[in-house]
matplotlib code that plots the C-alpha trace (Angstrom):
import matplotlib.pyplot as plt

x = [0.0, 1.3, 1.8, -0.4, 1.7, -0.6, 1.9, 2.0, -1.3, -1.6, -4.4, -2.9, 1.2, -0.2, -2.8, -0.1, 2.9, 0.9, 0.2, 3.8, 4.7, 2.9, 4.0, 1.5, 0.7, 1.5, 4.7, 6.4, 5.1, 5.0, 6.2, 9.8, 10.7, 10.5, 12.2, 15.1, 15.8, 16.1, 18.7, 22.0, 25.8, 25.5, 29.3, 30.6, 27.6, 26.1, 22.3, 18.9, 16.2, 13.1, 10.3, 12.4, 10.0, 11.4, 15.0, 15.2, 15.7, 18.6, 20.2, 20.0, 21.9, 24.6, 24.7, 24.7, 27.8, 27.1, 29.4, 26.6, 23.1, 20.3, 16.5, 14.1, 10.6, 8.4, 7.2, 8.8, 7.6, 8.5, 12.1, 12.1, 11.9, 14.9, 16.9, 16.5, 15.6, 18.1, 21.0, 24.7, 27.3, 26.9, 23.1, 21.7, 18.2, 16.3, 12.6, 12.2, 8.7, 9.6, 8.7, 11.4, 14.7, 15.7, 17.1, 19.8, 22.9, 24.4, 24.0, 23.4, 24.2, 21.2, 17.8, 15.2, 11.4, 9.3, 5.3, 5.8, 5.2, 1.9, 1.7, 3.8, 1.4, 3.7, 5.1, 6.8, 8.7, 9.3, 11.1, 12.8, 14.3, 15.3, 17.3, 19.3, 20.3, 21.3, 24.8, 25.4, 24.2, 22.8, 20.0, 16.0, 14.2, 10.6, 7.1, 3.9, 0.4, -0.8, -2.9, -5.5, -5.5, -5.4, -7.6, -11.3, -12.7, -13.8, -11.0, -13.7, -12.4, -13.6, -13.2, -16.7, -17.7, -19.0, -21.9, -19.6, -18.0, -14.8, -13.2, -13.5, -12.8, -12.2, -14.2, -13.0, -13.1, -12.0, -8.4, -8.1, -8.8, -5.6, -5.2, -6.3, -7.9, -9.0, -9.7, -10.3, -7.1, -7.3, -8.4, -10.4, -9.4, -5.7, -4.6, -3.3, -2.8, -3.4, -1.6, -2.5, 0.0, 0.9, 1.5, 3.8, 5.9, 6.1, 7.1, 9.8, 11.5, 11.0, 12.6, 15.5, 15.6, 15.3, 13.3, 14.6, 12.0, 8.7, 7.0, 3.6, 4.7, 2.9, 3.4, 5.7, 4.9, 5.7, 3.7, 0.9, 1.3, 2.0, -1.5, -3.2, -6.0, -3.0, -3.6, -6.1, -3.3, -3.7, -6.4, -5.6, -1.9, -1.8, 1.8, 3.8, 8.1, 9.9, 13.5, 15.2, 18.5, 20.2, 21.1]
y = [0.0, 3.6, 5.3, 8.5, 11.7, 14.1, 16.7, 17.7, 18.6, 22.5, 22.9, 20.3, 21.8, 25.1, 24.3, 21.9, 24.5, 27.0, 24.8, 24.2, 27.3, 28.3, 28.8, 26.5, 23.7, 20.1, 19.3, 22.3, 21.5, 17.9, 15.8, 17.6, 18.5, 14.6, 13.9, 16.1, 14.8, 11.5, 12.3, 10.1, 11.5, 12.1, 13.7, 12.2, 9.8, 8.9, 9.9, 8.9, 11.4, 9.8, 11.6, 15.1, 17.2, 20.7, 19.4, 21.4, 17.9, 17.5, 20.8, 20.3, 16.7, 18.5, 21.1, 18.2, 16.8, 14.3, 14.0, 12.6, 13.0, 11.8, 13.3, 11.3, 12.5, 11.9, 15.2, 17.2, 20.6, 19.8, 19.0, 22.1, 24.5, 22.0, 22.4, 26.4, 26.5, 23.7, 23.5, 22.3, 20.2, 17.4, 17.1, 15.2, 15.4, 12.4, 12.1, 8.9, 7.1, 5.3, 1.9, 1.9, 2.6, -1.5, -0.7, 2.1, 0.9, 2.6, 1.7, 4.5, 4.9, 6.7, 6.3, 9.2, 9.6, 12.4, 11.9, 9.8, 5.9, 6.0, 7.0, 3.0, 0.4, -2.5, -1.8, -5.5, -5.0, -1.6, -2.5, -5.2, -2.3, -0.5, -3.2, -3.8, -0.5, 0.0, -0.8, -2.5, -1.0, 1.9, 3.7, 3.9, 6.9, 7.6, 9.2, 9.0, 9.5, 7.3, 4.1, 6.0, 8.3, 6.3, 4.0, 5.1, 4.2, 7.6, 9.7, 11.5, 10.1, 13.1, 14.4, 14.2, 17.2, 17.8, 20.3, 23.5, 22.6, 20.6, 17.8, 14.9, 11.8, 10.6, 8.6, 6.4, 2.9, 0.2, 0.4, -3.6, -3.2, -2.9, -1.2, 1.7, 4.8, 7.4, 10.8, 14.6, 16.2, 20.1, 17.8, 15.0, 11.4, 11.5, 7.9, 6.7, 3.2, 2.0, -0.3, -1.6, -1.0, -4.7, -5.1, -2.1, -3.1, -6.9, -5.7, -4.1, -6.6, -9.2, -7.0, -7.3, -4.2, -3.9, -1.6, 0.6, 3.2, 4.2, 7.4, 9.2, 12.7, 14.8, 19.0, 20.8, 23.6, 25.8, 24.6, 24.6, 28.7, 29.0, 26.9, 26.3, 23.7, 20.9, 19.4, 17.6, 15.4, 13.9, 12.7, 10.7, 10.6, 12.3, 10.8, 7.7, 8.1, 4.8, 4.7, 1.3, -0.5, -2.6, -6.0]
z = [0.0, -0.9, 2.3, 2.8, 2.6, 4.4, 6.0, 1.4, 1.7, 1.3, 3.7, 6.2, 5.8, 7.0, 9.8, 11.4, 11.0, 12.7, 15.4, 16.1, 15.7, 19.1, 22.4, 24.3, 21.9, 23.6, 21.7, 22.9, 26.7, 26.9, 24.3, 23.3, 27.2, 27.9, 25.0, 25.2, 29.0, 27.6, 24.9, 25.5, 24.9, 21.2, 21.2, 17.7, 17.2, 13.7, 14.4, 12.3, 12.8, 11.7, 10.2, 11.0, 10.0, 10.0, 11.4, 14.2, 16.4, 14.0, 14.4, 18.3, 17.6, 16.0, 18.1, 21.3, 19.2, 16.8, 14.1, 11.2, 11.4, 8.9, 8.7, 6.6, 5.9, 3.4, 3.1, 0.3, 2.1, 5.5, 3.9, 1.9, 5.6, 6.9, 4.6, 4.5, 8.7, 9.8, 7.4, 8.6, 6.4, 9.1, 8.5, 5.3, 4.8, 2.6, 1.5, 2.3, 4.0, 7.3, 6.0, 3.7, 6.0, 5.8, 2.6, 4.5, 4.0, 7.0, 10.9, 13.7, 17.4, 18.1, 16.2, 17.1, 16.2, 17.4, 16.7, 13.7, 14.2, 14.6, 11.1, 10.4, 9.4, 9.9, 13.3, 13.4, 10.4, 11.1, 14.3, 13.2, 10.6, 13.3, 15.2, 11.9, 11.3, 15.3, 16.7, 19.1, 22.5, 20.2, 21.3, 20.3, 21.5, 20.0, 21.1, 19.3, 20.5, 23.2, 22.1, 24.5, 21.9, 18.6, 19.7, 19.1, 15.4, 14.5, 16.5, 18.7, 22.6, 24.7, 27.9, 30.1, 32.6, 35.9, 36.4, 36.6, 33.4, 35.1, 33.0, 35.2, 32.8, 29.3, 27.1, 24.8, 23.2, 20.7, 22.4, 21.9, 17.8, 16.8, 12.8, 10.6, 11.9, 9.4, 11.3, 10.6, 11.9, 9.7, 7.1, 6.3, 5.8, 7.7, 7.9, 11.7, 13.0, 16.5, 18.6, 22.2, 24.9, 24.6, 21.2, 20.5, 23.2, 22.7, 19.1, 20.2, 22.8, 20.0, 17.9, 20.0, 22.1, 25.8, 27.0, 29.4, 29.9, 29.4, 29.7, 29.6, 30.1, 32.8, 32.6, 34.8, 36.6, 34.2, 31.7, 33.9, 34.5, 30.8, 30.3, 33.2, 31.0, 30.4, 34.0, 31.6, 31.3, 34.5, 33.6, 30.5, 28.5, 24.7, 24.3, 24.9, 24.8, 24.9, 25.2, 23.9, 23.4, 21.1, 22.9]

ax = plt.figure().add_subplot(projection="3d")
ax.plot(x, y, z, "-o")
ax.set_aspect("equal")
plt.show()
């Protein structure tokens, strides 16, 4: 199947870059604050930046030390702003969909993926890619949203209220049919697949990483002052980081 290349959709590019572009959307207070604390020693590492999006994770790579550093995307656009936005002589960008990095001929001390593998149909395979283009003892580091998330049909999970308009809990369902979602995310028909808790990370360890850490990020305080509505995360996760090595 030809994988779905939403982020080169005119309507979508712009809605989603705006987004990011903001001060208090959840990447910028959850998901990339969690991830950068889990970075390893990347002094003189050769790094793989998987679905990089704009590059800016692959600027802060170099600029943490690596000595080679590869984003792939399949998005033509989003590699376009990289390559004018986050440019260095270390850094080579390739469009490239993530199902297709088994045919790399390279291997990587530290493979990184920030909100992109729940795009992957074929998360088996897709790990088992990863593993062969590790070294030994290298590094996995990925988030993507939470299965809590991904996992109702139609994409509408929502919070439910108390009287004075308090979130209280979060509905949702499905979470044990694993496959494709199609949702309205900007734009109609944007292809996702879901994966129970169990399944992504059995597919992992039999890929033959061990897990070493697993994350549903909370907000700190000063994410809380900066937006005082993300305590919703208490309630239920938007992400899941897990942070794996090569045995």
């Amino acid at each position: 199947m030809k994988p779905q290349n939403i982020f080169d959709n005119e309507t979508f590019f712009n809605s989603y870059r705006a987004l990011r572009e903001r001060e208090d959307n959840l990447n910028v207070l959850l998901e990339q604050p969690a991830m950068a604390k889990r970075i390893p020693d990347l002094i003189g590492a050769a790094v793989l930046d998987i679905g990089c999006g704009y590059g800016h994770n692959c600027m802060d790579f170099v600029k943490r030390g690596a000595a080679r550093v590869v984003g792939i995307d399949i998005s033509e656009k989003m590699l376009a702003v990289a390559s004018v936005e986050s440019a260095d002589d270390r850094i080579e960008y390739i469009r490239m969909d993530m199902s297709e990095i088994g045919g790399m001929n390279e291997k990587f001390d530290f493979i990184y993926s920030s909100l992109a593998f729940h795009y992957c149909e074929d998360f088996a395979a897709f790990t088992r890619d990863i593993a062969s283009l590790l070294k030994p003892n290298g590094i996995l580091l990925f988030s993507q949203e939470h299965p809590i998330i991904t996992a109702t049909v139609d994409g509408k999970g929502h919070f439910n209220k108390d009287e004075n308009g308090n979130r209280i809990s979060y509905t949702f369902s499905d979470y044990n049919r694993p496959g494709k979602r199609v949702i309205t995310w900007f734009v109609d028909g944007v292809v996702k697949y879901h994966r129970p808790m169990g399944v992504l990370l059995t597919d992992i360890a039999r890929a033959g990483l061990m897990i070493e850490e697993v994350c549903e990020p909370l907000p700190e305080e000063w994410a809380v002052e900066l937006l005082p509505t993300v305590e919703k995360e208490y309630i239920k996760a938007n992400f899941l980081i897990v942070k794996a090595r090569k045995l």
